[in-house]
N, C-alpha and C positions, 0 to 999 in steps of 0.2 A: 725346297719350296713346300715341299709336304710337312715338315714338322712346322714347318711356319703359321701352315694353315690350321694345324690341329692346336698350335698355341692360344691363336687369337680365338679357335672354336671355344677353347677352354675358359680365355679370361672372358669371352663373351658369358658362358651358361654363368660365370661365378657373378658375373655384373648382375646376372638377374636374378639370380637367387639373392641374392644381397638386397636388391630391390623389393624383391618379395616380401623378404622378412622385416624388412624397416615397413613398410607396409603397414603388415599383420600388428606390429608392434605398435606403429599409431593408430590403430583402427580397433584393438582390443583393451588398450590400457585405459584406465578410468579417468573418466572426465572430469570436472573439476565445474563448480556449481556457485556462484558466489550471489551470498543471500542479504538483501539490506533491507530491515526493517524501521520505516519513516519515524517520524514522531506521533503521526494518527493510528499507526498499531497496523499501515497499510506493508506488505509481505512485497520487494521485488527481486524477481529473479534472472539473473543471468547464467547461462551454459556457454560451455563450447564443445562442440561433438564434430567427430570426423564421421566422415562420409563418402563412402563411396561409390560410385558410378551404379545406378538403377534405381531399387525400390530400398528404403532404408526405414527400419523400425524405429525409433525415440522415445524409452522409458524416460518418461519425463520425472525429475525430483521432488515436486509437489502438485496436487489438482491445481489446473489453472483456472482465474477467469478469462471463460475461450476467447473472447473479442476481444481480449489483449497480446494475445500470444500471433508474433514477430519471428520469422527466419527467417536470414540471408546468410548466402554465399557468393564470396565475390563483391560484397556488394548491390548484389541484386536479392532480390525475395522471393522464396519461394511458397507456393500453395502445396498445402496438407491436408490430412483429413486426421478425425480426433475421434480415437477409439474412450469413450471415459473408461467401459469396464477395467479396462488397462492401464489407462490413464498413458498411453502412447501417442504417438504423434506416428504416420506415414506419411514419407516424404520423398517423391520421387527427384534424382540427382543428375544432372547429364554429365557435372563433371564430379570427382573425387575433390576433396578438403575440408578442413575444420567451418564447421558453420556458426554462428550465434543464433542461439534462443533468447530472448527477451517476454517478459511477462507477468502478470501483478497474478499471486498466490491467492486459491480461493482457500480460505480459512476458518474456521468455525468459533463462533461467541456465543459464551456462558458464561451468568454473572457477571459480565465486565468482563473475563478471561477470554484468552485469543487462545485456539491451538492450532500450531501448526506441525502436518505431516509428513516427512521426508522417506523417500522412497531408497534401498540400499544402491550401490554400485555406482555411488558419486564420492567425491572431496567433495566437503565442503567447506566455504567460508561464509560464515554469519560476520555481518556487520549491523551494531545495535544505534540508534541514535539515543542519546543521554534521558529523551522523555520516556525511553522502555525499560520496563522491570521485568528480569528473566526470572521465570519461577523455577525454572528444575534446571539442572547442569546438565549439558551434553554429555556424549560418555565418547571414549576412543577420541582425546585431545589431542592434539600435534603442536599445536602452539595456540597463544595467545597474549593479545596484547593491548594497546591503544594507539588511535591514529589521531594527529593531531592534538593530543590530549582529551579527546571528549568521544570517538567513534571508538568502543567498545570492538574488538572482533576477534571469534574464537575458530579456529579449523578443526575440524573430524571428517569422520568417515560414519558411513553403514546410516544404516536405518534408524530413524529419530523422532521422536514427538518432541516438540518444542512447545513450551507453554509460559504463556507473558501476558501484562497488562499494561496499560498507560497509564502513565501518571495525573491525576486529575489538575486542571488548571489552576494556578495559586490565587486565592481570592484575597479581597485587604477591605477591612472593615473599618470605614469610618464613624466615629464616634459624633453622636448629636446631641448639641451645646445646647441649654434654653436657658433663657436669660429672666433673674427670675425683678419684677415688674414692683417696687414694693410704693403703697397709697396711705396715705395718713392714715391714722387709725379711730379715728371719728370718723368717718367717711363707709367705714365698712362694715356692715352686720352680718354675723354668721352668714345667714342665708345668698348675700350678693359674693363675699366671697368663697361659697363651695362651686359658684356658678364661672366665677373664673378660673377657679382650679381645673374644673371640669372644660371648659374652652381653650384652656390650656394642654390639657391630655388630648385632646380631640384633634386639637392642629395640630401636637405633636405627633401624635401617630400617622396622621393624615400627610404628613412632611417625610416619614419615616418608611412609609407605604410606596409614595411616591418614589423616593431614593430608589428601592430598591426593585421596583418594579423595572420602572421606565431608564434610570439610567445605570443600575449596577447590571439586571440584564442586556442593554444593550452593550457594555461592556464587553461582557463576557460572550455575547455572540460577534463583536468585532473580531478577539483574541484568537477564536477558533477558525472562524471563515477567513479566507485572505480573496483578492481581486477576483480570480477563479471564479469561486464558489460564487462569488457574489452577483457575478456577470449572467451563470448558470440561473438563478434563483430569479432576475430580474426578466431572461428571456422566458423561464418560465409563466412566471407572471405575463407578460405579455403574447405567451401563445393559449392565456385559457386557465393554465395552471395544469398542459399534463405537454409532450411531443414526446415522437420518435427521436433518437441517440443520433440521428443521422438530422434530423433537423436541427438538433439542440447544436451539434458540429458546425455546422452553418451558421447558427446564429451567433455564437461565441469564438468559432475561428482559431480551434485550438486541434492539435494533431488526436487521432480518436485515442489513443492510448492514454494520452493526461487528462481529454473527456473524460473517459470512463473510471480512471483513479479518484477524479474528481466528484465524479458523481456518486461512486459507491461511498464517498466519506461523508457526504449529506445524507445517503443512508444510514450510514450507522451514529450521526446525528440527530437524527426524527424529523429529517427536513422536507424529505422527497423518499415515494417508493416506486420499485422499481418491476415493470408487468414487462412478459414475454408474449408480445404480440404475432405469431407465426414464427419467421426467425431474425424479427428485429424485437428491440428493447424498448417501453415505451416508459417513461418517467416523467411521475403524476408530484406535482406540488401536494405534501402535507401539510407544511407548518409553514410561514408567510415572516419575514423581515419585519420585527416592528418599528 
């Protein structure tokens, strides 16, 4: 009965050590980051990090924009607080497991150039959309390849600047016809016809002017803006031309995380800018829908 009891003692302590160490092992191995860059040059990021029961640190992969950044476990969501000097997340956990981060990367523009920051002690997976041009190679490659034939994506590790631009919109230039008018030639003296020449330059450029103002312009801002954008831009107009990010939600009826994607890409449009009103966001109409 005695060696019985010292058996089960034994395979008991080996169960928990065994426990322990699987543990340790999910709770120290490195996370895995996966990064997809849209076609407007906008930066989104997903994690998954384990977590365990109490107070939990989160070296986050890139600065975020705060009012995007998303955790749940379980299913449920949890509140944090955001250290920037650290660029960490505190995250308190009632239970242990893998959670998700979600979050659109605050990134920096110059010249047209995007750079973005990556922090070490992640995988990661960049995936590119076909409108993005990568300016520098990663380094420390593990694979790479294409998805679907058109999503570019490469994996590394460690620490990285990543630096890229958009491709500019393709524009098509149509060619204007003038149809040239011809009048007997007893009918016409020098002087009446340099004045038709000249009525003729005049409507044409006046026709050429037009073209390009009124409807190649509005082309090219259809091209860019889609339904979103365009919803955002119209409530704006109708509040004044400026509201809080919590009103603008209201008005357009969209989850705040695609708000604010949406809004920071009419920023870096010249559409709308964006004021920090105490600790909300207020976003003022610059440039108006012709």
């Amino acid at each position: 009965m005695l060696k019985e009891k010292v058996v089960m003692l034994k395979l008991a302590t080996l169960f928990m050590f065994l426990l322990i160490v699987s543990s340790l092992v999910l709770a120290y191995s490195k996370p895995v980051s996966v990064i997809y860059i849209d076609s407007n040059g906008v930066v989104h990021i997903n994690a998954t990090i384990y977590l365990t029961t109490g107070l939990n640190i989160i070296y986050l992969p890139a600065p975020p924009v705060i009012e995007t950044v998303s955790i749940s476990l379980n299913g449920q969501e949890l509140p944090f607080l955001y250290n920037s000097s650290a660029n960490a997340l505190y995250v308190v956990a009632f239970t242990s497991g893998n959670c998700t981060i979600n979050y659109v990367a605050n990134v920096s523009i110059e010249n047209n150039v995007f750079t973005l920051h990556l922090s070490n002690g992640y995988m990661y997976r960049l995936l590119l959309d076909p409108n993005i041009i990568l300016l520098n190679v990663p380094r420390n490659i593990s694979r790479y390849g294409y998805i679907n034939r058109s999503i570019l994506y490469i994996e590394f590790s460690d620490k990285q600047v990543i630096s890229y631009i958009v491709k500019p919109p393709a524009t098509v230039s149509t060619p204007i016809t003038t149809q040239k008018t011809e009048m007997p030639q007893q009918f016409l003296s020098s002087a009446f016809l340099f004045i038709v020449i000249a009525l003729a330059i005049v409507i044409a450029l006046s026709l050429y002017i037009y073209f390009i103002r009124f409807r190649g312009g509005k082309g090219k801002e259809l091209e860019l803006l889609n339904e979103v954008d365009l919803a955002i831009l119209r409530a704006l107009e109708k509040r004044g031309g400026s509201a809080l990010q919590s009103e603008l939600q209201k008005d357009v009826a969209i989850p705040r995380t695609t708000l604010w994607r949406h809004v920071r890409k009419l920023e870096k449009l010249g559409y709308v800018r964006i004021e920090k009103v105490g600790l909300q966001n207020r976003v003022v109409l610059v440039k108006k829908l012709r």
